[in-house]
C-alpha positions as CSV (number, residue, x, y, z in Angstrom):
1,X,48.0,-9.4,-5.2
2,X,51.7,-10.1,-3.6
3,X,52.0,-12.5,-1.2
4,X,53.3,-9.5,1.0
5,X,49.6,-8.5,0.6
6,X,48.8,-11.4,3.8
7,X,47.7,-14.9,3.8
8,X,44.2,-13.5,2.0
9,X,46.2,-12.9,-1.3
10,X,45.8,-16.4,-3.0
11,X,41.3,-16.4,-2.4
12,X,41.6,-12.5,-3.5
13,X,43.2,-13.7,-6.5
14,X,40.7,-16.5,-7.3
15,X,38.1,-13.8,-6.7
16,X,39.6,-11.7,-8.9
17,X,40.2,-13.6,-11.9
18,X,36.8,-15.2,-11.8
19,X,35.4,-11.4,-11.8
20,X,37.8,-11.0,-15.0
21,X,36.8,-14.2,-16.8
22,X,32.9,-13.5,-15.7
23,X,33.2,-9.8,-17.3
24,X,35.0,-10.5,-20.7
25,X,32.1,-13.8,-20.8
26,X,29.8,-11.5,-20.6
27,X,31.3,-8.4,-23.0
28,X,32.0,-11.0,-25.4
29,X,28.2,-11.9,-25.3
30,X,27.1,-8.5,-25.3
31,X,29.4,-7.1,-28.4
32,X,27.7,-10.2,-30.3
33,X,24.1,-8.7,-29.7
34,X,25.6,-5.2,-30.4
35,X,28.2,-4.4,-32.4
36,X,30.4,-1.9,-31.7
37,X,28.6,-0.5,-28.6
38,X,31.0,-1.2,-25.7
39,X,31.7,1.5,-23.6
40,X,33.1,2.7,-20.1
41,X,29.4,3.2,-18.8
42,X,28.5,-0.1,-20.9
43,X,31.7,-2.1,-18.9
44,X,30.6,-0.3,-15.5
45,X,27.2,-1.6,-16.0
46,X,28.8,-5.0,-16.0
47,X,31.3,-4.6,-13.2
48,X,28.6,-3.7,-11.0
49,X,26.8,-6.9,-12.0
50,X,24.1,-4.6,-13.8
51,X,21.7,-6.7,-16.8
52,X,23.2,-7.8,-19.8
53,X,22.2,-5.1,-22.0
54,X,22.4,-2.6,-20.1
55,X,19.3,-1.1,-21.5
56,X,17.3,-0.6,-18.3
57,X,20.7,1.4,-16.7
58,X,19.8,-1.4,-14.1
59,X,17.0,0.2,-12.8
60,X,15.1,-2.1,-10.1
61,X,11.4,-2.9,-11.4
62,X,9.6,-1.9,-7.9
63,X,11.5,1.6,-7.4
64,X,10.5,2.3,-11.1
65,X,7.2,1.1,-10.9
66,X,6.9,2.6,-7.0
67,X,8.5,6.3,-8.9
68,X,5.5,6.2,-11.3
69,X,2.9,5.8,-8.6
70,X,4.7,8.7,-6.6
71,X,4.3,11.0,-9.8
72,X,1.2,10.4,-10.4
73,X,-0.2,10.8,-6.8
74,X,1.6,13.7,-6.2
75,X,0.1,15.1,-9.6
76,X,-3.6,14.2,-8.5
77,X,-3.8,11.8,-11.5
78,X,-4.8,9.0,-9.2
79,X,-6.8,8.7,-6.2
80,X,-5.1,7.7,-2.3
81,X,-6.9,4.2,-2.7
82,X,-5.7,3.5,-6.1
83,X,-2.4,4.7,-5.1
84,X,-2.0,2.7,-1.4
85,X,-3.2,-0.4,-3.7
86,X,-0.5,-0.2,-6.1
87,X,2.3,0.2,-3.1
88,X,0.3,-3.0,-1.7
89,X,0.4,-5.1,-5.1
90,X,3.9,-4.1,-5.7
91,X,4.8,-5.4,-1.7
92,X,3.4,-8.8,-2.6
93,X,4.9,-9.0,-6.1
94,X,8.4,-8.7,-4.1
95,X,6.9,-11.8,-1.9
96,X,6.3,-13.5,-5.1
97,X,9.8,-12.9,-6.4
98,X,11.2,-14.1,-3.0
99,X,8.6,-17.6,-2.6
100,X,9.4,-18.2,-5.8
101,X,12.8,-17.9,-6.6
102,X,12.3,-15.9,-9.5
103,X,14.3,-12.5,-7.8
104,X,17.9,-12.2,-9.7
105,X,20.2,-9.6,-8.6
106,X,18.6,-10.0,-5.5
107,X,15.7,-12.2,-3.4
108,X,12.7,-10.1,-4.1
109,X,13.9,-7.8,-6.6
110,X,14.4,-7.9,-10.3
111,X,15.5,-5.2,-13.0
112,X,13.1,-3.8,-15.8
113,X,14.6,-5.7,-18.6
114,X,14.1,-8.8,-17.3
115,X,10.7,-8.9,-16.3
116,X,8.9,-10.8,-19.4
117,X,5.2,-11.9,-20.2
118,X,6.4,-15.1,-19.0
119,X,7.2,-14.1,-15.6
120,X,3.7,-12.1,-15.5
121,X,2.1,-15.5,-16.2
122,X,3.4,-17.1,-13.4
123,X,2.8,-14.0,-11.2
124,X,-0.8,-14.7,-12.4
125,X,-0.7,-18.4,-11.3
126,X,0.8,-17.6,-8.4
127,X,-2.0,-15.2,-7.1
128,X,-4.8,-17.1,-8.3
129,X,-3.0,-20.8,-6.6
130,X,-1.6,-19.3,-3.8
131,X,-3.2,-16.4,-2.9
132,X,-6.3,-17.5,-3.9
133,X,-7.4,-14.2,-5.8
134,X,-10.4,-13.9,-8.0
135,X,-9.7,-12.3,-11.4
136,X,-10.7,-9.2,-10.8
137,X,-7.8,-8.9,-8.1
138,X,-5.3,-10.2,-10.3
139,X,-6.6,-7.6,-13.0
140,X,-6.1,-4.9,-10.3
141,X,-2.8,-6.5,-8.7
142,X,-1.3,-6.1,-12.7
143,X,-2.5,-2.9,-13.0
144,X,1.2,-1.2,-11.7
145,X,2.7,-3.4,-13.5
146,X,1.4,-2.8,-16.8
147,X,2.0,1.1,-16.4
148,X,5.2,0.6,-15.2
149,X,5.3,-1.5,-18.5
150,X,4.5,0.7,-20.6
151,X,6.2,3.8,-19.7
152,X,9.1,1.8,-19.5
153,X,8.9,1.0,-23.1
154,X,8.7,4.8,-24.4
155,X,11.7,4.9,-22.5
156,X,13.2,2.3,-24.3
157,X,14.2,-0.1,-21.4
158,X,11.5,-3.2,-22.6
159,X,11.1,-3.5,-26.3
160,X,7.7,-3.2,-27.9
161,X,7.1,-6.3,-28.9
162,X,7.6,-7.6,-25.5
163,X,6.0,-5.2,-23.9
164,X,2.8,-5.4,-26.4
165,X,2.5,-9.1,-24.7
166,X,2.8,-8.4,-21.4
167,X,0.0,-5.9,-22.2
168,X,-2.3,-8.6,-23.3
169,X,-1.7,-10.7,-19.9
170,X,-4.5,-8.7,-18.2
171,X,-7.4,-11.4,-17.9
172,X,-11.0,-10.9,-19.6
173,X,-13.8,-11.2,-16.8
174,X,-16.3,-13.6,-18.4
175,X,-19.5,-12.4,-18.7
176,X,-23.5,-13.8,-18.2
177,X,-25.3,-13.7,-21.3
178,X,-28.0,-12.4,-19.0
179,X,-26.1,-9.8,-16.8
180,X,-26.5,-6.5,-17.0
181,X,-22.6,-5.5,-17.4
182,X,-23.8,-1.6,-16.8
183,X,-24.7,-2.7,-13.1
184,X,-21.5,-4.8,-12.7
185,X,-20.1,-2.1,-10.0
186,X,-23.0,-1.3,-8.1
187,X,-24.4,-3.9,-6.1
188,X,-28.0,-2.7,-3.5
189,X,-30.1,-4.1,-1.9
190,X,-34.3,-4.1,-2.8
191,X,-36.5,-3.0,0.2
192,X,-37.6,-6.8,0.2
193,X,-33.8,-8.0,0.5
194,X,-33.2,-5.5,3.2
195,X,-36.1,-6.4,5.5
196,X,-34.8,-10.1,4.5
197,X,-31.4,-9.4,6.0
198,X,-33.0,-7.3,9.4
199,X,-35.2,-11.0,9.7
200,X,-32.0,-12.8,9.3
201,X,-30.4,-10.3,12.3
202,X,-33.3,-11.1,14.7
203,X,-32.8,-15.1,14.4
204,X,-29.0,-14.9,14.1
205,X,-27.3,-16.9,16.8
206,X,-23.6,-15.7,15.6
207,X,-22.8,-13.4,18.2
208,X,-19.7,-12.2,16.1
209,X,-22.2,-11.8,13.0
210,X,-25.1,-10.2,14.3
211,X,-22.4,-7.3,15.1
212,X,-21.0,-7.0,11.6
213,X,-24.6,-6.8,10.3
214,X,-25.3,-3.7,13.0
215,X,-22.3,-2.3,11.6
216,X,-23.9,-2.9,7.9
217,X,-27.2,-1.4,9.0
218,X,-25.1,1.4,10.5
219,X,-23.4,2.6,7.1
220,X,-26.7,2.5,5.7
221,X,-28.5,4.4,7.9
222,X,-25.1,7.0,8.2
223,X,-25.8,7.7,4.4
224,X,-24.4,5.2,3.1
225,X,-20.7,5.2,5.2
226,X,-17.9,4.3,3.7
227,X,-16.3,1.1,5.6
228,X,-13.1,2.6,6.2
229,X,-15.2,5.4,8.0
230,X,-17.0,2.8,10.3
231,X,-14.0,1.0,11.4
232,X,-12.0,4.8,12.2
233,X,-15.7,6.0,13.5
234,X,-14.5,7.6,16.7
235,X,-16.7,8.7,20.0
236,X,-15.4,12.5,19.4
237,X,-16.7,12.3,16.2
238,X,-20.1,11.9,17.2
239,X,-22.1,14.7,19.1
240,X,-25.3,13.0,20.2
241,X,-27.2,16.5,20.8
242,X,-27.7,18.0,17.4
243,X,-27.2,14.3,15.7
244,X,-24.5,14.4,13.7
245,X,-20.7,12.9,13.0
246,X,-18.3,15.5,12.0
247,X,-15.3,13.9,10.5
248,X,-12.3,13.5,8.2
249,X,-13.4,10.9,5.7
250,X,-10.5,8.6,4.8
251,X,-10.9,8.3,1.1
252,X,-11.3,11.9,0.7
253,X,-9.4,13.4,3.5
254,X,-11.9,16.0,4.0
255,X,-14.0,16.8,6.9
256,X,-17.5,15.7,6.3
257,X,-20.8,16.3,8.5
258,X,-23.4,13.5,8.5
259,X,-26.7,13.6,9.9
260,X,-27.5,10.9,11.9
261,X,-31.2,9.3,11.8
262,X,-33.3,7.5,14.8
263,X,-32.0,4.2,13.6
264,X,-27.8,5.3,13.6
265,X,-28.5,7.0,16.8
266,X,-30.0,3.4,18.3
267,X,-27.2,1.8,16.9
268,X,-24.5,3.6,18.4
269,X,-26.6,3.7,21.6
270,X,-26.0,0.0,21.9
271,X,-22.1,0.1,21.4
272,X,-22.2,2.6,24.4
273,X,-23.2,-0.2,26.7
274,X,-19.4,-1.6,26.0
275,X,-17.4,0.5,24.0
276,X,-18.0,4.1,25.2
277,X,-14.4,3.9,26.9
278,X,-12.4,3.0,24.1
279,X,-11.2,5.2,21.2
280,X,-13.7,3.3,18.3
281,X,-16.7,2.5,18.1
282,X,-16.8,-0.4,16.5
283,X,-14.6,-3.2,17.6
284,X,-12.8,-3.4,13.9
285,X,-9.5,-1.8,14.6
286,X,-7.8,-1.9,17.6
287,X,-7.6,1.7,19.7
288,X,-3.6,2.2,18.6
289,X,-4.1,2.3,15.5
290,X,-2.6,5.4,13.9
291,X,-4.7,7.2,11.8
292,X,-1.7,9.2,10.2
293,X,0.2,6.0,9.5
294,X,-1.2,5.4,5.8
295,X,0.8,1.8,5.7
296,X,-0.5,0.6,9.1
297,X,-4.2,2.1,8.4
298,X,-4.1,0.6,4.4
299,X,-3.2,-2.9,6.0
300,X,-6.0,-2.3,9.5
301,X,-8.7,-1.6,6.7
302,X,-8.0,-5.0,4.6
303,X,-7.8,-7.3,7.3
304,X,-10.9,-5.7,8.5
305,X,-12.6,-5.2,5.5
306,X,-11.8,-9.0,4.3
307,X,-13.3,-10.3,8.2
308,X,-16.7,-8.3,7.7
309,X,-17.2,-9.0,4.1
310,X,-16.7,-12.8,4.5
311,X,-19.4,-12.8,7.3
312,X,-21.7,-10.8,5.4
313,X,-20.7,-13.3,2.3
314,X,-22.6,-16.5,4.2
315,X,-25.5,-14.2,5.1
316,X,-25.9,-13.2,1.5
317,X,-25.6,-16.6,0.2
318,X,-27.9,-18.0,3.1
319,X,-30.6,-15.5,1.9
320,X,-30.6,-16.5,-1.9
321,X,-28.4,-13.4,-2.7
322,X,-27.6,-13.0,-6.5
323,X,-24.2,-11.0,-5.4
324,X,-21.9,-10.9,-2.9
325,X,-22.9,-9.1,0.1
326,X,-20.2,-6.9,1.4
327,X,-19.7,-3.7,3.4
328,X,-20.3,-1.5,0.7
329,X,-23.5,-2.4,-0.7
330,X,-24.7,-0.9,2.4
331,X,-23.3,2.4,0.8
332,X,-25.0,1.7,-2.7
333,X,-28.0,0.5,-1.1
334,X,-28.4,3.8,0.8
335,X,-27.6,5.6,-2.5
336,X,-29.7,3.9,-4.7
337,X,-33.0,3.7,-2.5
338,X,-32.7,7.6,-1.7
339,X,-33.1,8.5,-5.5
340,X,-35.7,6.4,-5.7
341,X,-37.5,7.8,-3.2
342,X,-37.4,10.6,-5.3
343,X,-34.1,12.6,-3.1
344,X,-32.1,14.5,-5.4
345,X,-29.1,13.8,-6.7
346,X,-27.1,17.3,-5.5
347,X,-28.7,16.1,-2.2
348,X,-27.3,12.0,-2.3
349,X,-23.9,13.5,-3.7
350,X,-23.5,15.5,-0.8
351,X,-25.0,12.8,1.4
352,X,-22.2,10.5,0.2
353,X,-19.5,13.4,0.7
354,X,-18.7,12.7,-3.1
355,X,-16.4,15.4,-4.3
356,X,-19.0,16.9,-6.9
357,X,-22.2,15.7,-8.4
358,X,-20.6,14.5,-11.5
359,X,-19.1,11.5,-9.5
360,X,-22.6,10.7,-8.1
361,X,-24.2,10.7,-11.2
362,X,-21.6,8.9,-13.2
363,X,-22.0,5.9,-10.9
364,X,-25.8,5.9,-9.9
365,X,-27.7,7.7,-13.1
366,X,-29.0,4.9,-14.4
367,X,-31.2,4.0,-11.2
368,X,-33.0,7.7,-12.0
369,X,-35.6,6.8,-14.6
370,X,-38.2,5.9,-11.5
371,X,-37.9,9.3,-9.5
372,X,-37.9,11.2,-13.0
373,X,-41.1,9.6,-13.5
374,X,-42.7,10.6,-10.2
375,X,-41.6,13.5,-11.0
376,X,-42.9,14.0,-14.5
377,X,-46.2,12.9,-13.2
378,X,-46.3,16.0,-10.9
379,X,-46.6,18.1,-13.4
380,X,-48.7,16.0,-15.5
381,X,-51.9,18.4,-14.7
382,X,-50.4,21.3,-14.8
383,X,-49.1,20.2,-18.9
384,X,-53.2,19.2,-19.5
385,X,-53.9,22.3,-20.7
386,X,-51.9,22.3,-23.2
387,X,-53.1,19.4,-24.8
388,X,-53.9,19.7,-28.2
């Protein structure tokens, strides 16, 4: 720049010349690592303070990884809870970025080459120090991560090797010698444990509690209610004459009718005494909530979820509980007892407002063998006759 340019000339260029020496630095570096290779689109990369290599076309890690979950939502290949999780896990790994330092090009950002087993490790330290997640969080905070990973690699942006490692960084839940890994996901309560936990209600002095445990005993008694239904449970949903909630379920997004029994019906007849003007029934929300909203509902259903859960957690552990009690073993609990009692399955499944039957049975089959046995033994006079 001239002097004629204004008194800014000299500081523009000392700007300048550092962006020259900074760009040839860096050239220099890169023709060492590849021969030959330099470019125009290879030089722009650099001028607009892209990676190194240039490899990744200095593509941000979240937009990629936040791309992937967008295709495969949109294609059906995961679920709207699998997907609202991943845009969750990949809002705190910006946090992590940001808290830590460990952003580069900017605060809670970084691009696709540069993210390395070695940042994943401390991601993993991070959550379990900070954030005090159990491993089976971190395993399903990673799980974006990992994708993005690997479809990043048949692209060609993280090598294999690397990528291979940062693979590997998923944690292995230990294991009981004694635990029945095939019951790992689905947690019920007995008949005995339930009548333990209404014996615990009666005597309960936790005003605060004893509602959360109402709201348990409601999802059980609703056929087995999803939490996320409970707290968005709305009076219009409910018509007390033929018994029944008509409603979108969450999850699903599909309109689902649920019979109600004696004990739901009593249940909701107590909220009336002081929630029959508000929008919710239960008191888990607040009334603004926006049900169309998907970020403001995904975040309304975890701070929820995690305030019920950690109530029902003491009562569990108060009882003698082998497991954590939570919100949804009200759901399995429901499930699991009604096969027993020798319901069907096509009749649980639609109970549950699963999607088909093959869901249903893919997650409870294994608690069959008792009703297949009552049922055998109903035809075990009938099959006398044709003893031999």
């Amino acid at each position: 720049m001239r002097a004629s340019y204004g008194s800014e000339y000299k500081r523009v260029n000392a700007f300048l010349l550092e962006k020259v020496e900074s760009t040839d630095l860096k050239l220099a570096e890169y023709n060492q690592k590849h021969p030959n290779q330099i470019n125009g689109e290879v030089i722009t990369g650099f001028l607009q303070d892209k990676p190194l290599s240039c490899v990744d076309e200095g593509k941000d890690l979240g937009e990629f990884t936040m791309e992937r979950l967008n295709s495969d939502y949109s294609r059906n290949r995961i679920g709207k809870s699998r997907y609202e999780n991943g845009k969750s896990c990949m809002r705190i790994f910006g946090e992590f970025l940001r808290s830590q330092k460990k952003g580069t090009y900017k605060p809670d950002g970084l691009y696709i080459g540069e993210l390395t087993p070695e940042l994943v490790d401390d991601y993993i330290t991070w959550r379990r120090d900070v954030k005090q997640n159990g491993d089976e969080t971190i395993n399903h905070a990673l799980a974006p991560i990992l994708k993005a990973s690997q479809y990043a690699c048949e692209l060609g942006y993280i090598e294999p090797a690397i990528n291979n490692r940062i693979q590997n960084m998923r944690i292995i839940i230990k294991k009981s010698l004694n635990e029945d890994t095939e019951d790992d996901d689905v947690k019920f309560l007995t008949e005995r444990q339930m009548a333990m936990v209404m014996e615990y209600y009666k005597t309960c002095q936790e005003p605060r509690r004893k509602e959360f445990l109402e709201m348990f005993m409601f999802a059980f008694h609703a056929c087995g209610l999803r939490i996320i239904d409970v707290m968005t449970l709305r009076w219009c949903d409910i018509n007390f004459d033929d018994k029944t909630i008509r409603k979108v379920m969450i999850k699903v997004n599909k309109r689902h009718i649920i019979p109600l029994t004696d004990q739901a019906l009593a249940i909701l007849n107590k909220w009336k005494e002081y929630r029959l003007g508000c929008r919710f029934v239960f008191d888990l929300v607040k009334d603004s909530l926006d049900l169309d909203n998907k970020d403001e509902l995904y975040r309304a259903r975890t701070n929820a979820t995690k305030c019920i859960n950690q109530s029902l957690k003491v009562v569990g552990e108060q009882l003698g509980f082998d497991f954590p009690l939570t919100a949804h073993v009200a759901r399995h609990t429901f499930a699991v007892q009604s096969l027993n009692k020798g319901m069907s399955l096509n009749v649980v499944s639609r109970l549950l407002g699963h999607g088909s039957t093959e869901v249903t049975e893919r997650v409870y089959a294994k608690f069959l063998p008792e009703t297949l046995a009552s049922e055998l033994d109903k035809l075990q006079s009938d099959f006398n006759k044709f003893s031999i």
